[in-house]
N, C-alpha and C positions, 0 to 999 in steps of 0.2 A: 504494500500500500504506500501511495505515496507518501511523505510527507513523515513516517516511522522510523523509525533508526529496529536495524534487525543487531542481534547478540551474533558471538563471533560462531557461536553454538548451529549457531540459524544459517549461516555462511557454509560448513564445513560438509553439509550433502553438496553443497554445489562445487567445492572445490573438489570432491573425491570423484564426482561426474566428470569433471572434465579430465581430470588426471587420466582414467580409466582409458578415452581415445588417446591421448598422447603415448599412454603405453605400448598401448597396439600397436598404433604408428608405428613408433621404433621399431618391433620384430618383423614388420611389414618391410620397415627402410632393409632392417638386416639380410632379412632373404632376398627384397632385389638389389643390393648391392651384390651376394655373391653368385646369383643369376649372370646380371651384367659382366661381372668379372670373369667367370667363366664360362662365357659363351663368347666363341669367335666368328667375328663377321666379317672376315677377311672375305669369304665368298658372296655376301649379298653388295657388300661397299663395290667390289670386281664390276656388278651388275650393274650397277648405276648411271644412265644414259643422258644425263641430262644434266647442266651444272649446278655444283652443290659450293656453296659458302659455308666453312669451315672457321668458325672462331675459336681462338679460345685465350684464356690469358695464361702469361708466361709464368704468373708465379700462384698460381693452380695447386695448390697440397693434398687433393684430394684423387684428382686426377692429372697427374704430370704430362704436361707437353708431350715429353717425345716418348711415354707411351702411348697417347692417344690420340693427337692432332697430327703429330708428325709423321703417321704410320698412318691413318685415314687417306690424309690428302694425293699420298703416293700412289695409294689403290684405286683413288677414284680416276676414272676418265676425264674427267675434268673438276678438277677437284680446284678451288681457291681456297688456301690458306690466310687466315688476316690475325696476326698473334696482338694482342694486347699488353704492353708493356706496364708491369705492376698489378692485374686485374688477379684478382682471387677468382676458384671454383663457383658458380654462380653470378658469373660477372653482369647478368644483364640484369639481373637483380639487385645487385650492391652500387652496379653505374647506372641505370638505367637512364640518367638524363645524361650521359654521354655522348657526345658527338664523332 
């Protein structure tokens, strides 16, 4: 209701609600991370007919350059590489008003 101050008591179903999806989440992120990681797509990248922009940024921790951009762009048929210098994992999210 508006205008009530609730006890921290009254708070703490709601915070255990929400903890419960982020839980998930996680074992969710964990099995597709080693999904991603151990599946090679060195033959669908081969396939690829039509050109593909490759970003990524150089200082990347999670997924390093020249395990995964620099080995992508080679296999594609026409592959353009555009590396961002200082961009972390996630970079269109952390730069996004980047130019």
């Amino acid at each position: 209701m508006v205008g009530t101050k609730s006890s921290s008591s009254d708070r703490m179903p709601i915070a255990a609600a929400k903890w419960q999806p982020a839980r998930d989440f996680g074992a969710r992120h964990i099995r597709c991370i080693r999904v991603w990681s151990e599946t090679d797509f060195t033959d669908d990248l081969k396939q690829i007919g039509v050109p593909v922009l490759v970003m990524h940024g150089d200082d990347d921790q999670v997924v390093p350059i020249a395990e995964s951009a620099l080995l992508s762009v080679e296999l594609l048929k026409q592959g353009e590489l555009r590396v961002y210098k200082g961009y972390p994992h996630g970079m269109l999210t952390t730069h996004a008003d980047a130019s």
